[in-house]
C-alpha positions in Angstrom: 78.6 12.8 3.4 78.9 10.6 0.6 80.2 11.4 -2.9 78.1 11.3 -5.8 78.8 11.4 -9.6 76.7 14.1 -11.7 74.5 11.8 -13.3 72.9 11.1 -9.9 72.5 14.3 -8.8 68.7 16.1 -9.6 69.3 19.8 -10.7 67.2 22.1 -8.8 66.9 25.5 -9.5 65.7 27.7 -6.4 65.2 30.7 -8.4 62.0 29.2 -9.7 60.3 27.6 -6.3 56.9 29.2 -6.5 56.6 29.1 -2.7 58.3 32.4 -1.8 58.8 31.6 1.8 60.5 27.9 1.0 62.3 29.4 -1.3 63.9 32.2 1.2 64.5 29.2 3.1 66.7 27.4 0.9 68.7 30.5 -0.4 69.7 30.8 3.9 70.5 26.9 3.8 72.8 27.6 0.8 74.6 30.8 1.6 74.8 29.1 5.1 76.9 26.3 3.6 78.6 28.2 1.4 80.0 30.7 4.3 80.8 27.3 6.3 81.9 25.4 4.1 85.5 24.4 5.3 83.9 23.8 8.9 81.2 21.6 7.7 83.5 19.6 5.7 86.2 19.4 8.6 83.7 18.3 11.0 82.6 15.6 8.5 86.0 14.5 8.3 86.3 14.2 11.9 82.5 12.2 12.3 84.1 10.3 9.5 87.5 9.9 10.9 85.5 9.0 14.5 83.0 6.2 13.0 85.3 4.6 10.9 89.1 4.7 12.9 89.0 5.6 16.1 85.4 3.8 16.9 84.1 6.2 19.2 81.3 4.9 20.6 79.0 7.6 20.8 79.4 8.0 16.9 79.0 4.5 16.1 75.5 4.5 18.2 74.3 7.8 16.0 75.8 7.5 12.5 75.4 5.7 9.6 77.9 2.3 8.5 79.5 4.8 6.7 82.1 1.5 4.8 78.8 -0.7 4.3 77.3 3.1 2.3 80.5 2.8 -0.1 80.6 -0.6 -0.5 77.3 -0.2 -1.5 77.7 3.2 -3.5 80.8 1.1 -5.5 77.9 -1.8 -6.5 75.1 0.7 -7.7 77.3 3.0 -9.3 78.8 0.3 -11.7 75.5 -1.1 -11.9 74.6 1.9 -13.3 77.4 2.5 -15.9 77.4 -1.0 -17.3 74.3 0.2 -19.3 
């Protein structure tokens, strides 16, 4: 997980997705996080933690460079408040 200022989030309001089966889906996905939502972010931690500290190999194989990401995030974000 990576955080992101307001401005570049996209509102999306689920209420109003005409397709009634997508829609169902999404309100599961969201009540889903929301009941887990201290696990999910504990286990992020931990991926974190496991990429960028301890090295594990495993999680270097199957996640993302998550310090190259905010290096990157930093440049594009004050790319995009200098205007």
């Amino acid at each position: 997980m990576l955080p992101a200022k307001n401005f570049f989030l996209v509102p999306y309001d689920i209420a109003k997705e005409p397709d009634e089966q997508y829609r169902n889906l999404l309100w599961n996905q969201l009540s889903f996080c929301n009941k887990h939502r201290n696990e999910i972010y504990e286990h992020a931690r931990k991926t974190y933690e496991g990429v960028t500290v301890k090295k594990i190999p495993f999680l270097l194989r199957i996640c993302c460079d998550f310090k190259l990401l905010e290096q990157e995030y930093v440049k594009y974000y004050f790319k995009t408040t200098e205007s």
